[in-house]
ZAKOLPA-833086 format. One line per field, with one value per residue (C-alpha): residue number from 1; x, y, z; residue in one letter. Coordinates in nm, 2 decimals, always signed. Layout:
N
nr c(NUM,...)
px c(X,...)
py c(Y,...)
pz c(Z,...)
rest c(A,...)
END
This chain:
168
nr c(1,2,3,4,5,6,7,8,9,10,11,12,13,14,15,16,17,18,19,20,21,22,23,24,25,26,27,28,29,30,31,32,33,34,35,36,37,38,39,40,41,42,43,44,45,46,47,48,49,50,51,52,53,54,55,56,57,58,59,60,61,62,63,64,65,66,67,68,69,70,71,72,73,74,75,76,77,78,79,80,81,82,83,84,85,86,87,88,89,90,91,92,93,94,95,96,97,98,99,100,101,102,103,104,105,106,107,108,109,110,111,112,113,114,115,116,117,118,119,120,121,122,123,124,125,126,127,128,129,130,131,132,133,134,135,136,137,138,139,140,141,142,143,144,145,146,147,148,149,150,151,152,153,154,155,156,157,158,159,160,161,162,163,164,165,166,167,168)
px c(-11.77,-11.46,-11.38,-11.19,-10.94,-10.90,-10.87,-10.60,-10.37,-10.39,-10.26,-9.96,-9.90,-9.62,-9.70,-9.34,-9.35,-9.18,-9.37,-9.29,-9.49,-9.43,-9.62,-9.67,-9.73,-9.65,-9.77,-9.65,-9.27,-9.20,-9.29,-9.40,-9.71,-9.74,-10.07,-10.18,-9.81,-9.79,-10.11,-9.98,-9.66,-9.82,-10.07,-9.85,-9.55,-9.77,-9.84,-9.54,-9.20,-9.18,-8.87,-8.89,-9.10,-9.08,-9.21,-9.19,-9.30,-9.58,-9.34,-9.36,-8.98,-8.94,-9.21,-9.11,-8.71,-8.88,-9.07,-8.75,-8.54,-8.78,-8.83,-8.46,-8.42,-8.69,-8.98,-9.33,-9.60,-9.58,-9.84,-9.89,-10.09,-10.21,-10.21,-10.49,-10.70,-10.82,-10.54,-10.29,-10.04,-10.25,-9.99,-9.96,-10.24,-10.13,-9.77,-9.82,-10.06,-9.80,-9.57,-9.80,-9.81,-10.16,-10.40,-10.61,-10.92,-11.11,-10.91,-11.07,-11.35,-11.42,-11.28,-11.52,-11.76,-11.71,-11.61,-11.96,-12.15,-11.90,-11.88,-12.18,-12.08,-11.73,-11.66,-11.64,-11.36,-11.15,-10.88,-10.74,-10.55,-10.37,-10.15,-9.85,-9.49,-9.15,-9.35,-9.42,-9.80,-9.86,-10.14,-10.25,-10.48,-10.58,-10.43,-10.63,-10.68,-10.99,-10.93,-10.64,-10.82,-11.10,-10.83,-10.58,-10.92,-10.97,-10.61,-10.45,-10.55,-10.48,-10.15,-10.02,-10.19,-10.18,-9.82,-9.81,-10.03,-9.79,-9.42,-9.57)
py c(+0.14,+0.06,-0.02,-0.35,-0.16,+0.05,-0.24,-0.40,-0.02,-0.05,-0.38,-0.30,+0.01,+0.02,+0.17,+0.25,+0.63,+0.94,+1.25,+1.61,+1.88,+2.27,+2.46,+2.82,+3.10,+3.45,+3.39,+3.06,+3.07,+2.76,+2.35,+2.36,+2.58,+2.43,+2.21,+2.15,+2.03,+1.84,+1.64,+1.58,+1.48,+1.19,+1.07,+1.06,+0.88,+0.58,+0.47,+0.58,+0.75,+1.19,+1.25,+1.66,+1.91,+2.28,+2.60,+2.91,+3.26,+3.31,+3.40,+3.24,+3.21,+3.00,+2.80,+2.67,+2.66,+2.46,+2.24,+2.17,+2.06,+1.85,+1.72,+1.63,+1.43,+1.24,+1.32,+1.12,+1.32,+1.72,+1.86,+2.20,+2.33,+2.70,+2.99,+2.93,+3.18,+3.54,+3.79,+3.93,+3.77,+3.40,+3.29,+2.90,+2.86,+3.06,+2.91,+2.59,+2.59,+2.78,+2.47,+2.19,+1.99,+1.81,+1.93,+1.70,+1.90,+1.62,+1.71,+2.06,+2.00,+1.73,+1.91,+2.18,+1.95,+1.76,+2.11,+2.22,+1.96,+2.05,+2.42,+2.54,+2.84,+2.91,+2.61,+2.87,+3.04,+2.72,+2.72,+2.36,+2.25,+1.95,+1.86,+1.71,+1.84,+1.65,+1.32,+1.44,+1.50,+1.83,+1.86,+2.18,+2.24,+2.53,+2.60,+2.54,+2.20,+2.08,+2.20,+1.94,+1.65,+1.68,+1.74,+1.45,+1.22,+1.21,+1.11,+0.95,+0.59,+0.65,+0.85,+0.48,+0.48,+0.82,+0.77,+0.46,+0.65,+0.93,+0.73,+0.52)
pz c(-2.79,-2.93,-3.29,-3.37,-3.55,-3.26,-3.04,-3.26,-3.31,-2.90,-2.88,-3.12,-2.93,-2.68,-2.34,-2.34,-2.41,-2.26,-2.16,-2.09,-1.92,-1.98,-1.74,-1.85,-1.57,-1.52,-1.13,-1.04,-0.94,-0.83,-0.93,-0.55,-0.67,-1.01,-0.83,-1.21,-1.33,-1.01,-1.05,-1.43,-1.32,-1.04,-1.28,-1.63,-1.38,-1.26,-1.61,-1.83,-1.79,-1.73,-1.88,-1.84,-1.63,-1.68,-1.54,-1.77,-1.82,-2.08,-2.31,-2.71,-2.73,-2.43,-2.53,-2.87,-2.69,-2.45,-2.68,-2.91,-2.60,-2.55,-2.91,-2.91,-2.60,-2.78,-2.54,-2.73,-2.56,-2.46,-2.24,-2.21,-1.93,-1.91,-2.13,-2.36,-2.21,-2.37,-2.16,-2.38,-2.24,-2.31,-2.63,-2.61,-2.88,-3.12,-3.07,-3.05,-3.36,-3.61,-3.56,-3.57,-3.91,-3.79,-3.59,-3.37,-3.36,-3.23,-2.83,-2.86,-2.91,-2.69,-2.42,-2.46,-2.48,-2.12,-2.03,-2.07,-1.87,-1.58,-1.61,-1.88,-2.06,-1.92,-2.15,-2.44,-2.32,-2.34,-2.64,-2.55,-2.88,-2.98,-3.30,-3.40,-3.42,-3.58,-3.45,-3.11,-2.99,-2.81,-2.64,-2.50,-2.21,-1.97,-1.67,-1.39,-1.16,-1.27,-1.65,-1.64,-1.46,-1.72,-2.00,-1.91,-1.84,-2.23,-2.34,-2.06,-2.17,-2.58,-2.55,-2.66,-2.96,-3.03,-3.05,-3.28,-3.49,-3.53,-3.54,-3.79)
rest c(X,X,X,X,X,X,X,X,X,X,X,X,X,X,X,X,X,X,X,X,X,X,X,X,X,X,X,X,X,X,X,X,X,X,X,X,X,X,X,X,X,X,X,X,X,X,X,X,X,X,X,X,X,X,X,X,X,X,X,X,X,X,X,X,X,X,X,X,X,X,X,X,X,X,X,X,X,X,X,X,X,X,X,X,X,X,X,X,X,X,X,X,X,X,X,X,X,X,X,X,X,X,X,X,X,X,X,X,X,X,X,X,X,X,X,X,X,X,X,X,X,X,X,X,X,X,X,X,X,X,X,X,X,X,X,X,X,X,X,X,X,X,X,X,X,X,X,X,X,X,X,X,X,X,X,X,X,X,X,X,X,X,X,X,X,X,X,X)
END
């Protein structure tokens, strides 16, 4: 159930926003592979506009390069999409939470909570993260298929008024 003050920051919001999606991978070598960045590509395009797609190594540098490009062709909404798991070479949390200047815990943890009735335990090893960044939302989600269905499920509908909240 809805607030009214919810209800009202959703009708002021424009549905007008630009999103970009940074796929990290040291396996996957091409978009053609990418089936998680592909299925956030369709389902991002049929409601708003994907202004940038990207593929990169798990690598911290190319990350944040990749997350300042973004930022400056004035992209509303990054999503991340794999390395937040426990391998060494797992570094989009850490990243991505060094530059944030608000965290959204609340994406976490509600992740891990849906998580959990789909997957029971596994759900721990989940470090989906979310925060804010020059006034652009990052949200950061596992890698795999299902991970991003469940993970795009929860924000898809209030990216609008998550970004009125933050250009305000």
């Amino acid at each position: 159930m809805k607030s009214e003050t919810s209800k009202q920051h959703q009708k002021e919001a424009s549905a007008d926003i630009t999103c970009g999606i940074i796929t990290l991978s040291d396996s996957r070598k091409s978009e053609k592979l990418d089936l998680s960045g592909k299925y956030l590509a369709e389902e991002l395009e049929s409601r708003y506009t994907l202004k940038s797609r990207s593929l990169i190594p798990d690598e911290k540098d190319e990350l944040i390069k990749s997350i300042e490009t973004m930022i400056i062709d004035g992209i509303d909404v990054i999503i991340t999409n794999g390395g937040t798991g426990l391998d060494s070479r797992d570094i989009t949390v850490e990243t991505v939470e060094s530059l944030f200047e608000k965290k959204l815990d609340g994406f976490g943890e509600i992740f891990r909570a849906v998580s959990y009735e789909e997957i029971g335990s596994a759900a721990l090893l989940s470090r989906a993260t979310a925060g804010v960044y020059k006034q652009t939302l990052i949200f950061s989600m596992p890698g795999s298929p299902n991970a991003v269905k469940t993970a795009l499920g929860i924000i898809i509908d209030e990216l609008p008024h998550f970004v009125h909240h933050v250009k305000k």
